[in-house]
SERO-4910 file (N, C-alpha, C, O; in steps of 0.05 Angstrom, whole numbers):
BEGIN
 pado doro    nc1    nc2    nc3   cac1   cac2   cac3    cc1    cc2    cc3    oc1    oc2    oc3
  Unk    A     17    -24      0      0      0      0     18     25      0     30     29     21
  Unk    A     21     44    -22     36     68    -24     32     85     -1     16     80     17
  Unk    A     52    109     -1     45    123     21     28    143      4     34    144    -19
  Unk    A      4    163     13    -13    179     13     -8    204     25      7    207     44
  Unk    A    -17    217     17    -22    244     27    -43    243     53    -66    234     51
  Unk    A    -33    254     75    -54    255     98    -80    270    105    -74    294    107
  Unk    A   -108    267    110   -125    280    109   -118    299    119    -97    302    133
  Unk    A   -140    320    113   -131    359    130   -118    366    122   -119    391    120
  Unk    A    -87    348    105    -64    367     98    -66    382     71    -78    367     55
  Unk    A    -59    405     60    -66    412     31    -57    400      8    -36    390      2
  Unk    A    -85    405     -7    -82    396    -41    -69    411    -50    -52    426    -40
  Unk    A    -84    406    -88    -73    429    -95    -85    449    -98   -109    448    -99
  Unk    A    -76    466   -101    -85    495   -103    -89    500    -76   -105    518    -72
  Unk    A    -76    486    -53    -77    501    -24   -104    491    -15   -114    501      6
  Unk    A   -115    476    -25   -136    462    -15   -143    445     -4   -140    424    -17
  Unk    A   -156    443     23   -158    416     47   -161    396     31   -177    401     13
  Unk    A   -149    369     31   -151    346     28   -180    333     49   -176    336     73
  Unk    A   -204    321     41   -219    300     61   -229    275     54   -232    271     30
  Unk    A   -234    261     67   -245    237     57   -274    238     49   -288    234     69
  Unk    A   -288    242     29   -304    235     14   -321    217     15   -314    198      0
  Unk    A   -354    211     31   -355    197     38   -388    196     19   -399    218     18
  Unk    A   -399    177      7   -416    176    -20   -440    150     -7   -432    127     -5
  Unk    A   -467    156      2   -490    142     13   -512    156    -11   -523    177    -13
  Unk    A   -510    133    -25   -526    138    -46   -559    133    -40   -576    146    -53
  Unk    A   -564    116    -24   -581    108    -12   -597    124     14   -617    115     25
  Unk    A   -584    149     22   -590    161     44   -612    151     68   -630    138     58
  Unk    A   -613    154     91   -644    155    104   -637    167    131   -615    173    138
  Unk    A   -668    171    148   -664    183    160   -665    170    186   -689    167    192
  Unk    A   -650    161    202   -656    135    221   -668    144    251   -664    162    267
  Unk    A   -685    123    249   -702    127    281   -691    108    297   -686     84    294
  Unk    A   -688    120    313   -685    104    340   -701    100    362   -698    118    380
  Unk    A   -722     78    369   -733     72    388   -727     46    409   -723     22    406
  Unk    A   -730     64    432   -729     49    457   -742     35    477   -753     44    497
  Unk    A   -738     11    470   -765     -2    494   -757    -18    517   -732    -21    519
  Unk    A   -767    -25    528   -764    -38    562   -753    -68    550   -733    -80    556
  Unk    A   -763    -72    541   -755    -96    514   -782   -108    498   -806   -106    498
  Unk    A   -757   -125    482   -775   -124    451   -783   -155    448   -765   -171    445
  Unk    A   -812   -164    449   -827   -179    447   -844   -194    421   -869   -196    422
  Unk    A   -834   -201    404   -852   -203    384   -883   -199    389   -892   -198    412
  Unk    A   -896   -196    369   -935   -198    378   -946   -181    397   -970   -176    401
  Unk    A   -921   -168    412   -935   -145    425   -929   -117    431   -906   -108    428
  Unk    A   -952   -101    441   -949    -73    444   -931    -66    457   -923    -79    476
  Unk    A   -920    -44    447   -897    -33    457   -896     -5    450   -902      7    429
  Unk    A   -884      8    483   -883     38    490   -863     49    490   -846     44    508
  Unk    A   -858     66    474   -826     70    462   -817     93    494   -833    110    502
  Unk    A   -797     90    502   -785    106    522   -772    128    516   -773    148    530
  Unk    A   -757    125    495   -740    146    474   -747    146    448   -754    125    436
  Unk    A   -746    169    438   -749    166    401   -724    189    400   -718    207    416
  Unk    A   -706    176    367   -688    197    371   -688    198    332   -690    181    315
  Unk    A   -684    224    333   -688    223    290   -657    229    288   -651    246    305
  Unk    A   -631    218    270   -615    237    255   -613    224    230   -626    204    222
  Unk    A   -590    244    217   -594    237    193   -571    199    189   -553    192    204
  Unk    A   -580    184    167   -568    164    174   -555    156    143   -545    172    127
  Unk    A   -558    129    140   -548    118    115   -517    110    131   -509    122    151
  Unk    A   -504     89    119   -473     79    121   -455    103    121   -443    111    141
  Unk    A   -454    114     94   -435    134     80   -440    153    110   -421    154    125
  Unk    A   -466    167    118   -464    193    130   -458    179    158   -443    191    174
  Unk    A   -467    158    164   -449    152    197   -411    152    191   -399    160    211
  Unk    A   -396    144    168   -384    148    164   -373    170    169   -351    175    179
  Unk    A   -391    183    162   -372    219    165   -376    231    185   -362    250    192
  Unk    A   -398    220    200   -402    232    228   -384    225    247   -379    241    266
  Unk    A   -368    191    244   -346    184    262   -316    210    245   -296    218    256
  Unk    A   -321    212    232   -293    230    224   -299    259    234   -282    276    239
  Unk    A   -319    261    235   -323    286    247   -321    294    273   -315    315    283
  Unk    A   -328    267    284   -325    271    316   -286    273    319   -274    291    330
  Unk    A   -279    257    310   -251    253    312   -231    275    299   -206    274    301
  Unk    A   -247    295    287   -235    319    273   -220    318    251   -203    334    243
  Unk    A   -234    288    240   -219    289    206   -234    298    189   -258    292    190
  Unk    A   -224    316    169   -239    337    155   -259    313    128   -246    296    117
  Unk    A   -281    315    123   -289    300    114   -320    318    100   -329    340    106
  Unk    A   -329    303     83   -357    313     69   -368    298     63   -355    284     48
  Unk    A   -401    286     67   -414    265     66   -430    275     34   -434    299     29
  Unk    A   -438    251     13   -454    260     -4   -477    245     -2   -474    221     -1
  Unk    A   -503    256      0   -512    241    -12   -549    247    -31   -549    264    -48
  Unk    A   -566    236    -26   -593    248    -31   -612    257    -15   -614    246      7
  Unk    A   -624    272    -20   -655    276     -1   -680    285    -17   -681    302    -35
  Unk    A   -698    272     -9   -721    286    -16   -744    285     -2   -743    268     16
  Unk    A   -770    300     -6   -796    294     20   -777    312     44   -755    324     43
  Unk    A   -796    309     66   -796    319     94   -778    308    102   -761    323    113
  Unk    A   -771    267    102   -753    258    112   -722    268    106   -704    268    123
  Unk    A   -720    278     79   -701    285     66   -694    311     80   -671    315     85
  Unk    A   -717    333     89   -706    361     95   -695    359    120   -678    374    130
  Unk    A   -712    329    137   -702    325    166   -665    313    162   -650    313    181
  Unk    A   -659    307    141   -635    291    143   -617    326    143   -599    331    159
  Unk    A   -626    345    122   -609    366    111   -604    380    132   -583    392    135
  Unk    A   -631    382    157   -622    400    176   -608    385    204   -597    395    223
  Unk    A   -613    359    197   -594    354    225   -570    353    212   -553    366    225
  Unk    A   -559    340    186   -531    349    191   -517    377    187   -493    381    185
  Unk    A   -536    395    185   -527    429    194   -522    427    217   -500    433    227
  Unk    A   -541    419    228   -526    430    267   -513    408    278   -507    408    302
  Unk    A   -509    387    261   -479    366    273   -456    388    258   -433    388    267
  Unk    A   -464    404    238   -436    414    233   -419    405    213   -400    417    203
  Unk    A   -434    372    202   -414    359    180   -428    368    151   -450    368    140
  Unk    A   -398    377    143   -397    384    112   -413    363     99   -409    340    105
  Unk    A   -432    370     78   -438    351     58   -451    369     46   -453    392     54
  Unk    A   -467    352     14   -480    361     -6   -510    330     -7   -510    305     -4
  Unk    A   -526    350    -11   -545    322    -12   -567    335    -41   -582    355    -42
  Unk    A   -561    318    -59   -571    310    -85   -599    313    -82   -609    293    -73
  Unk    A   -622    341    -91   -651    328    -84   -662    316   -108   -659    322   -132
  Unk    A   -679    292    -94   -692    275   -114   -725    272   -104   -735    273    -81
  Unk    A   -736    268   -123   -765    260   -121   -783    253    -96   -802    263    -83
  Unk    A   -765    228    -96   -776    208    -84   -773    214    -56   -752    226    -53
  Unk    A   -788    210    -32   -780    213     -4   -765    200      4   -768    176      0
  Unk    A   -740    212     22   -718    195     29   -736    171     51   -758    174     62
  Unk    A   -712    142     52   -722    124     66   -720    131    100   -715    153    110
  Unk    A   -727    107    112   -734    111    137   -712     85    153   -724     64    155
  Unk    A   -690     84    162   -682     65    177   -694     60    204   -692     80    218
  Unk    A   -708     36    217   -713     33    247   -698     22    260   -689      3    246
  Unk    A   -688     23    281   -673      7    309   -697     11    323   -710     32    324
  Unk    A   -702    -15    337   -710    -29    368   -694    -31    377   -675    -41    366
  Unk    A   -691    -21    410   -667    -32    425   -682    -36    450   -699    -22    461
  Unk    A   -673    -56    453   -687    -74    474   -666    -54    503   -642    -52    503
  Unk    A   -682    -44    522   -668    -32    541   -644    -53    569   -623    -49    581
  Unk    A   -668    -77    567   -651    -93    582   -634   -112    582   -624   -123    600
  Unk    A   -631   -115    546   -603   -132    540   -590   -117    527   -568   -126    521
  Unk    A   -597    -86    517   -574    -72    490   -585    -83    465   -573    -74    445
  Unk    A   -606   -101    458   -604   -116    433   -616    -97    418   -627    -78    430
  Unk    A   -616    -96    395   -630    -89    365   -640    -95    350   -626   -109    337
  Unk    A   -654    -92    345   -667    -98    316   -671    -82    296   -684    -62    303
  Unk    A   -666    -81    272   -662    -61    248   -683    -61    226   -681    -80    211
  Unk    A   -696    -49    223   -723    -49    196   -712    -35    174   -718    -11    177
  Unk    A   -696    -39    151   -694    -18    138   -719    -16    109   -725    -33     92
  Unk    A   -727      9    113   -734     16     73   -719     13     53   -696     21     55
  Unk    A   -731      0     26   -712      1      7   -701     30     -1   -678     36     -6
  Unk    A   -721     46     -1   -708     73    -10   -733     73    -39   -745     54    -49
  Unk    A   -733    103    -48   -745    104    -74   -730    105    -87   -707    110    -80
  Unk    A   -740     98   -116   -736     85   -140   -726    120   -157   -739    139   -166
  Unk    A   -694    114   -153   -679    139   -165   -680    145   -197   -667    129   -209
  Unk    A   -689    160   -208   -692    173   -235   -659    171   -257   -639    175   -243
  Unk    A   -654    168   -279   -633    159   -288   -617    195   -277   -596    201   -265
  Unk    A   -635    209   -287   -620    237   -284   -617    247   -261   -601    266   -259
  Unk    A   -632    237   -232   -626    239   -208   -591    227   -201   -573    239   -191
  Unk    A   -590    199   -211   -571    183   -205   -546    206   -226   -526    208   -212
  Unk    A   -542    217   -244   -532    229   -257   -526    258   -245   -505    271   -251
  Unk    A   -535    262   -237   -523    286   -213   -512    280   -189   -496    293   -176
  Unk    A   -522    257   -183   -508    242   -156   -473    239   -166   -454    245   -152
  Unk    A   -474    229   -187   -445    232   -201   -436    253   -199   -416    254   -184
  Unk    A   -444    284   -213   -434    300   -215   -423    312   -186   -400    321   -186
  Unk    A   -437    312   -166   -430    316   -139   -407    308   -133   -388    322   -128
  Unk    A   -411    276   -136   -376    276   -127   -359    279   -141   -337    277   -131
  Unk    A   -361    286   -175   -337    289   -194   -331    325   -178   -311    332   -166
  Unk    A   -345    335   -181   -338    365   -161   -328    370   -135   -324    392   -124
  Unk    A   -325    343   -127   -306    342    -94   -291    318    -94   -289    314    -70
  Unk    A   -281    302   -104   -265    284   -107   -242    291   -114   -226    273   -108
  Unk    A   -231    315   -128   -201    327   -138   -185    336   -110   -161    340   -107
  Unk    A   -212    339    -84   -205    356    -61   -196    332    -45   -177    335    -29
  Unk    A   -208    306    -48   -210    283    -32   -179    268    -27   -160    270    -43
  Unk    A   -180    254     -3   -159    236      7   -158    212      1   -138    200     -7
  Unk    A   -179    202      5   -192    175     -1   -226    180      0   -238    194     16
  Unk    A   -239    162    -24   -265    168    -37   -273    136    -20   -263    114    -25
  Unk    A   -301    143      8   -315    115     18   -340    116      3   -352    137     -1
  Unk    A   -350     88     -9   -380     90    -15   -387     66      0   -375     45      0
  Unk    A   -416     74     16   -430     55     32   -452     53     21   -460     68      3
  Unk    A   -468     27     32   -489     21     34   -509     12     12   -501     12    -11
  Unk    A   -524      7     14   -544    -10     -7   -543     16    -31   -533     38    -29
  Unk    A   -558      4    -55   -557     26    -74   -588     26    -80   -598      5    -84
  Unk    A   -599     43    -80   -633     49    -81   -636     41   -105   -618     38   -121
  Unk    A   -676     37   -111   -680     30   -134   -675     50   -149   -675     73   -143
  Unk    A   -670     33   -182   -665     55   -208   -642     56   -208   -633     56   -231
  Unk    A   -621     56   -187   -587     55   -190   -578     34   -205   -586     12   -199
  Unk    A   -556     37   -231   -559     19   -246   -535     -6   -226   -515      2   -214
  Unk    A   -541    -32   -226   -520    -56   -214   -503    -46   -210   -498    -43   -187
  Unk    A   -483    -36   -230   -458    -33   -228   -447     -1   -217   -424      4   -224
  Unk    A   -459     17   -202   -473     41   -204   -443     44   -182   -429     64   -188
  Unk    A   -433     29   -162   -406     32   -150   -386     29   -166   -367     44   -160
  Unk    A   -381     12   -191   -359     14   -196   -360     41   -218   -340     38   -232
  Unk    A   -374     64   -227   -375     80   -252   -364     99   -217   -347    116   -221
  Unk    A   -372     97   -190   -373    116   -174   -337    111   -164   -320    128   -166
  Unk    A   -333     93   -157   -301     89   -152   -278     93   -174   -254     94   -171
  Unk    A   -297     94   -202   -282    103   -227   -267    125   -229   -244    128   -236
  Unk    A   -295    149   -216   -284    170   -221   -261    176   -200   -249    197   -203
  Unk    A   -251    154   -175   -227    166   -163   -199    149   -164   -190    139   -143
  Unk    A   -185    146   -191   -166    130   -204   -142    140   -181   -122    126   -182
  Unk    A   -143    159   -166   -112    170   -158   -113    167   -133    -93    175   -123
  Unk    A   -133    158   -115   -131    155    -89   -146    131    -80   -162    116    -91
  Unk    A   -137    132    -57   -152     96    -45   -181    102    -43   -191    124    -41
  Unk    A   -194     76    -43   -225     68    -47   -236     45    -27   -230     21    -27
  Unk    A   -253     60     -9   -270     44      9   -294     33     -3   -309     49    -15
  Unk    A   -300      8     -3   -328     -3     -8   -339    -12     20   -324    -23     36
  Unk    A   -361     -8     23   -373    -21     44   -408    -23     31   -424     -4     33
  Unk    A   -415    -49     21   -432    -60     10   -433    -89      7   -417   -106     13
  Unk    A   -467    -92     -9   -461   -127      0   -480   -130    -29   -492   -111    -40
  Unk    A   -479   -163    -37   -498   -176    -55   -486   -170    -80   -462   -171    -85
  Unk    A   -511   -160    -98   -490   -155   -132   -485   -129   -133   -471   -125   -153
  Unk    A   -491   -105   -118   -472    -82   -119   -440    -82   -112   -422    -67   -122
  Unk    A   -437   -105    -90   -415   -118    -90   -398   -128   -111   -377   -119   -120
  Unk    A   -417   -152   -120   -398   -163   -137   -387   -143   -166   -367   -141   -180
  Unk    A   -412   -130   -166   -408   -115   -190   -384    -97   -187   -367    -94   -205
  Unk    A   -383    -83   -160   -357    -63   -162   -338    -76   -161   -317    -62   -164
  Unk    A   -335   -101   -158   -305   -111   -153   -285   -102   -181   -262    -96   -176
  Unk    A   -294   -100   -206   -284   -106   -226   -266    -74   -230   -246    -75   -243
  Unk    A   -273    -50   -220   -274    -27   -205   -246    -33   -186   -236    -12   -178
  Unk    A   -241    -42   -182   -206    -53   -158   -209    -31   -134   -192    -14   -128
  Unk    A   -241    -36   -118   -228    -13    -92   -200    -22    -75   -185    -41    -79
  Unk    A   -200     -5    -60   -173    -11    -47   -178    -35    -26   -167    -57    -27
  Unk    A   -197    -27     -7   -217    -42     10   -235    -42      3   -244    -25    -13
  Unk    A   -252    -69     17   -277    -73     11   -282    -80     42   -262    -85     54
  Unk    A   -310    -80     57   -308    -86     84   -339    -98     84   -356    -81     84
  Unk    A   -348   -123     84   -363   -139     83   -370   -155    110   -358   -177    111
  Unk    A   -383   -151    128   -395   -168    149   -391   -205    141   -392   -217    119
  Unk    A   -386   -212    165   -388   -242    155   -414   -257    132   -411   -271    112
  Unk    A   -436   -247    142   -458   -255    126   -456   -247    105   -462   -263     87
  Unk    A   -447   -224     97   -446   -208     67   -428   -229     52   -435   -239     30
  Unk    A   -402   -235     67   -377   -253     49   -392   -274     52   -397   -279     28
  Unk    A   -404   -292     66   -415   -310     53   -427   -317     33   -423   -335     16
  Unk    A   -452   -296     36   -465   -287     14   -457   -293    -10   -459   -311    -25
  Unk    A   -440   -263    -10   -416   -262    -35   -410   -277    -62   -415   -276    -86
  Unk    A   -391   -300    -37   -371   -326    -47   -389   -344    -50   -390   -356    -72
  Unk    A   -402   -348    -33   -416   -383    -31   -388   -397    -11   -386   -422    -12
  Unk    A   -373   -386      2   -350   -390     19   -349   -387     49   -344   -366     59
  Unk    A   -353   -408     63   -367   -406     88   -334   -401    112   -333   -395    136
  Unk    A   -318   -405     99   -296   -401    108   -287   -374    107   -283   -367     84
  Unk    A   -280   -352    129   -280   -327    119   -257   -325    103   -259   -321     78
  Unk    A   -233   -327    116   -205   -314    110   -203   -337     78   -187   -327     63
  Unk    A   -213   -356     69   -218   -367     36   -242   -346     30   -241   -346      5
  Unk    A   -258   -332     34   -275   -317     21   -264   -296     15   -266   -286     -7
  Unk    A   -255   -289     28   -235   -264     30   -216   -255      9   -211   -233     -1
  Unk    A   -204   -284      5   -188   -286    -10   -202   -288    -43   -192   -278    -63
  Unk    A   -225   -301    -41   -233   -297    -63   -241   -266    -76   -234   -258    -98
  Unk    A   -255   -253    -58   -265   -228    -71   -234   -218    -75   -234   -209    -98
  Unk    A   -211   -215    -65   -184   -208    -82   -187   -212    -99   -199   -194   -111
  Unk    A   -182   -234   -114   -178   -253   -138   -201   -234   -156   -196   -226   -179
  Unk    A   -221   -229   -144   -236   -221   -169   -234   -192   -164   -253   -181   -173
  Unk    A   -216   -177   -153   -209   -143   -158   -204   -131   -132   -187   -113   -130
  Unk    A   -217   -138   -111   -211   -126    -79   -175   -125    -80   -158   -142    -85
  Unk    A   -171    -98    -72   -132   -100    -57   -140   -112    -30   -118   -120    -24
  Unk    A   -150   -117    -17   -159   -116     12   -188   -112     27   -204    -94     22
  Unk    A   -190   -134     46   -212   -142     55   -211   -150     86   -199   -166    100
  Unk    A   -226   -132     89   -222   -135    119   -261   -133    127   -277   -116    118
  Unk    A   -267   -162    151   -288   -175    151   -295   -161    177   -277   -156    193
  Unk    A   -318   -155    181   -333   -158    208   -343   -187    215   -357   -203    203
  Unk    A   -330   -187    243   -340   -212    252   -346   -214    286   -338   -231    301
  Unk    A   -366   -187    292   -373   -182    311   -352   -180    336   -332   -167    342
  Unk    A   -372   -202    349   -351   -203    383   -331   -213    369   -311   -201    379
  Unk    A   -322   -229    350   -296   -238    347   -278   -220    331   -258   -230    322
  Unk    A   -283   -192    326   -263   -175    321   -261   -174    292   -276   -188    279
  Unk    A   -246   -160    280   -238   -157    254   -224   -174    239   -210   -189    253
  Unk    A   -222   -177    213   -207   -198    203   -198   -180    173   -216   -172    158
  Unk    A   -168   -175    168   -161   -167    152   -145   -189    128   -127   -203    136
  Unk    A   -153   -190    100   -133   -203     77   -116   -184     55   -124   -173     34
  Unk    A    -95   -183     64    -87   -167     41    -63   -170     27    -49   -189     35
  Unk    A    -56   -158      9    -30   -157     -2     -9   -172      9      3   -192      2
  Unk    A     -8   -152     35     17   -158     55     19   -176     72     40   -185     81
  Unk    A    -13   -184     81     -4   -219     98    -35   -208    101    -48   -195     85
  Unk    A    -41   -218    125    -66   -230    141    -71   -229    167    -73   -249    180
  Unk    A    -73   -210    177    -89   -201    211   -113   -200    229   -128   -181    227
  Unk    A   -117   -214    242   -133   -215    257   -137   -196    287   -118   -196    303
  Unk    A   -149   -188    289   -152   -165    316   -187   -169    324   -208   -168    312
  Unk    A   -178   -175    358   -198   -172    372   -208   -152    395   -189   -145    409
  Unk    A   -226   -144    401   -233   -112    431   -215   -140    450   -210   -164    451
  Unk    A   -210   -108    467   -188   -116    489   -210   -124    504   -198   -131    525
  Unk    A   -233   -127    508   -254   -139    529   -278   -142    513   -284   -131    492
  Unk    A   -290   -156    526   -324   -162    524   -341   -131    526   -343   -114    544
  Unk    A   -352   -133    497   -366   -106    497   -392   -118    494   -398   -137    481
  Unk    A   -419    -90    520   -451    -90    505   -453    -68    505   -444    -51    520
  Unk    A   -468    -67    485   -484    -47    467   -490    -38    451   -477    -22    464
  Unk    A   -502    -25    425   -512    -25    407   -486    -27    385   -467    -12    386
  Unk    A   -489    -45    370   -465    -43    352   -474    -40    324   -462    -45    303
  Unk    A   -497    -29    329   -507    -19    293   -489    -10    274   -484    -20    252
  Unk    A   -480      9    285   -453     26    267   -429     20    270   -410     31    259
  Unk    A   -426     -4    294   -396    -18    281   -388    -15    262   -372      3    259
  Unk    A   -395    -31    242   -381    -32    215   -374     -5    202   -352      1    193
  Unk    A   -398     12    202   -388     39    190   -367     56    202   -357     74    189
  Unk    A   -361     51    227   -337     71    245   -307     46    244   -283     48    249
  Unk    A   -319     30    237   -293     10    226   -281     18    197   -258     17    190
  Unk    A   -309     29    179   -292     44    151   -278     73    157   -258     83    147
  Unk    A   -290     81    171   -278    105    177   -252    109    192   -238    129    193
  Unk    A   -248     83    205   -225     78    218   -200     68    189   -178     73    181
  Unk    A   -217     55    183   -184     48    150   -186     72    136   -165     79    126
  Unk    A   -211     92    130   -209    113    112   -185    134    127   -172    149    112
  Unk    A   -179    135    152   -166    151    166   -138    137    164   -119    152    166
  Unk    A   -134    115    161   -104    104    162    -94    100    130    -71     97    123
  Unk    A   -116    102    115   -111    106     81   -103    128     83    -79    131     78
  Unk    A   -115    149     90   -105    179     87    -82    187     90    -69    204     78
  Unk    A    -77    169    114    -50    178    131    -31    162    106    -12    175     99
  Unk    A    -33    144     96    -11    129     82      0    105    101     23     95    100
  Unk    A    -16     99    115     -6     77    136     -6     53    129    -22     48    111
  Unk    A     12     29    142      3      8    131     -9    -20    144    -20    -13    164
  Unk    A    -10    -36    141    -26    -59    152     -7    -69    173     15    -73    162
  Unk    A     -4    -76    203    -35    -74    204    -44    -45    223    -62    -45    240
  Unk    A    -34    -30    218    -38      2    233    -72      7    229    -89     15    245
  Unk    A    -73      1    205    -92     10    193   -120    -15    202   -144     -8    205
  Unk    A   -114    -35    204   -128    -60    223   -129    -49    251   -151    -46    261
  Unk    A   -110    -42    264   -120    -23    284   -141     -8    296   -157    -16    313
  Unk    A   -135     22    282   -151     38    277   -181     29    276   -199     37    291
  Unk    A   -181     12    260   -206      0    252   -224    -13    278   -248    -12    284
  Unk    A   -199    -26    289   -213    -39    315   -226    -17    343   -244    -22    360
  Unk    A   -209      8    340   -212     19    363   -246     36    355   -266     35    369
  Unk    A   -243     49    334   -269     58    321   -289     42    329   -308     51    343
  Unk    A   -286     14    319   -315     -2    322   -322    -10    347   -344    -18    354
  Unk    A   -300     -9    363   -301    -30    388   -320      1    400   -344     -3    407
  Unk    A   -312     19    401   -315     54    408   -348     59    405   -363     65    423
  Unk    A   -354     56    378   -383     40    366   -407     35    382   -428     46    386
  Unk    A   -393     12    391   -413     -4    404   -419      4    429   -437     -5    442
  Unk    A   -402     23    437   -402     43    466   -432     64    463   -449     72    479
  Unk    A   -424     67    438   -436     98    429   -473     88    429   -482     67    422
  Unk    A   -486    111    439   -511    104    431   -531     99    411   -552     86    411
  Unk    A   -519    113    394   -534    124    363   -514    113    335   -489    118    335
  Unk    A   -526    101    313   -498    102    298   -486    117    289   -499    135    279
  Unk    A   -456    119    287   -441    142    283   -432    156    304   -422    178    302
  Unk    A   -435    144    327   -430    155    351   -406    145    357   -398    129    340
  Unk    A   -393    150    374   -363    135    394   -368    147    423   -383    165    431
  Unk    A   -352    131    435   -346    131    461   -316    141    462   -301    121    458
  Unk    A   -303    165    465   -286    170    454   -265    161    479   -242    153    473
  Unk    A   -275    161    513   -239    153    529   -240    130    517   -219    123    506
  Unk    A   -269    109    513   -260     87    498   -251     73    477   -247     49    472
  Unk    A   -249     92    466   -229    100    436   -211    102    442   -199     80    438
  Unk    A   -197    116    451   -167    118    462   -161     98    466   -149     85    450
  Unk    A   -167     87    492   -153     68    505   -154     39    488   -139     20    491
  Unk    A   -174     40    471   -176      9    459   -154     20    428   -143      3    414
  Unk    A   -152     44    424   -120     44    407    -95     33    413    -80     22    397
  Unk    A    -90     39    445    -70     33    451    -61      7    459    -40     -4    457
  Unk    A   -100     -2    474   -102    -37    480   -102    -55    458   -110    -78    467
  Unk    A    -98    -55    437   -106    -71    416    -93    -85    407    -92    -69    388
  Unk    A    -73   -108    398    -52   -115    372    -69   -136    358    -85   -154    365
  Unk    A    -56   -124    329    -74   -142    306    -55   -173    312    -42   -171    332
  Unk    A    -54   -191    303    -42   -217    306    -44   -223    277    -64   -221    262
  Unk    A     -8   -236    268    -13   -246    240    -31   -267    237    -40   -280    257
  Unk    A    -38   -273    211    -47   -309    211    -31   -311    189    -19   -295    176
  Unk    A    -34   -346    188    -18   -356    167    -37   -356    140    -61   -358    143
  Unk    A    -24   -353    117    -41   -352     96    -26   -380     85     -2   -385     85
  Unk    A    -48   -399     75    -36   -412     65    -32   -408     20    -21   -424      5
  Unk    A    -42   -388     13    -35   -380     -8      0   -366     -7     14   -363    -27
  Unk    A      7   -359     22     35   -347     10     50   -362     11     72   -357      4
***
């Protein structure tokens, strides 16, 4: 992995470098809280909490907390959409949001109050217009020259054509590329060579048809991934790359909502891409973010002394590959 230019530091023309963060899919996520969650029955929410959501924008909300200069892209439209535009004004994070037709979707969390657990409802999202999706391009071709490394998350709404990640990771040939997606938007970007790809265990299963992670892993390489690094819950991160094969687990037994694990785990490699760092620094990073995550209440949140300290508590561990 080359060395990079570090986020925050200047482009050209004297201009901030950030990570670029692309939720084509936007929504606006609810969060409700109950005493706990019962199938078949009524239930009295204790908390309701609205922000704006999608993969890509929890992404940028963990860089924002952490003070890496960053800009989220993505869509809005309807009420849900104006609710997404004004909460991330008064979080403060840079972005541009594409308006389209259709009313932005609705993500739900249940969280059961007396175990931490969750449950997730998501909307598909509406059905994006060819010329909607065509400005969604132009967006990021107009901030990507500024960018460090370009992340795209999350499902791709209807009307987005299959391959709709790899024309989006096209446009950034000169810097590293986060994927965080699953199914055939997946497979389709592979051909696209992001740098990373970051797939939940279920997703790589999915995937491959490869029930073995670190052989699944290996496959999505083979077909264009530089690097793949797995969510695999309580058992920690699992990185394949180039340079060998790491495994890293939280320095303890964590509860609590781990919705946005995964997304504060991209934001953790988008931050060690930036920097030009290499594996497993960047496996690291990744762990302290997510482990931080699951602290946090909301996704996109952290627990930040617990961020710290699980930076410093952490070491990735090689594995053996048996391809080297």
């Amino acid at each position: 992995m080359p060395r990079r230019r570090a986020a925050g530091v200047a482009g050209g023309g004297g201009r901030v470098a950030v990570i670029l963060t692309v939720t084509p899919n936007t929504a606006l996520d609810v969060t409700y809280t109950v005493h706990r969650l019962v199938p078949g029955e009524v239930h009295r929410v204790r908390e309701a909490r609205h922000r704006a959501g999608g993969k890509g924008v929890n992404v940028a909300r963990v860089l924002h907390t952490l003070g890496v200069p960053t800009r989220a892209i993505g869509t809005a439209g309807g009420a849900d959409g104006a609710a997404v535009a004004t909460e991330l004004r008064r979080a403060g994070i840079p972005h541009e949001l594409v308006p389209v037709a259709g009313p932005t979707r609705r993500t739900v969390t249940l969280v059961s109050a007396v175990d931490n657990q969750a449950t997730l409802v998501n909307e598909p999202g509406a059905e994006l217009a060819a010329a909607e999706w065509d400005r969604l391009l132009a967006a990021v071709r107009s901030h990507v020259d500024d960018a460090a490394v370009l992340v795209c998350s999350g499902s791709l709404p209807p009307g987005a054509p299959v391959d709709g990640y790899a024309v989006l990771l096209a446009l950034a040939p000169r810097i590293p590329t986060v994927l965080d997606t699953a199914g055939p938007a997946l497979l389709a970007a592979l051909p696209a060579r992001p740098t990373v790809v970051k797939p939940n265990v279920d997703e790589l299963r999915a995937a491959t048809g490869v029930t073995d992670p670190p052989a699944a892993a290996r496959a999505l390489r083979r077909a264009g991934a530089g690097a793949v690094v797995v969510s695999r819950g309580a058992a920690g991160l699992l990185a394949v790359t180039g340079e060998g094969t790491w495994s890293v687990r939280p320095s303890a037994p964590l509860a609590g909502n781990a919705t946005g694990a995964g997304d504060a785990a991209v934001a953790g490699i988008a931050m060690e891409l930036a920097a030009g760092a290499r594996w497993p620094d960047v496996l690291r990073r990744a762990a302290a973010t997510s482990a931080a995550a699951v602290l946090g209440p909301l996704a996109g949140d952290l627990d930040l002394i617990h961020y710290r300290r699980e930076l410093r508590a952490v070491t990735p561990t090689p594995e053996e590959d048996p391809c080297r």
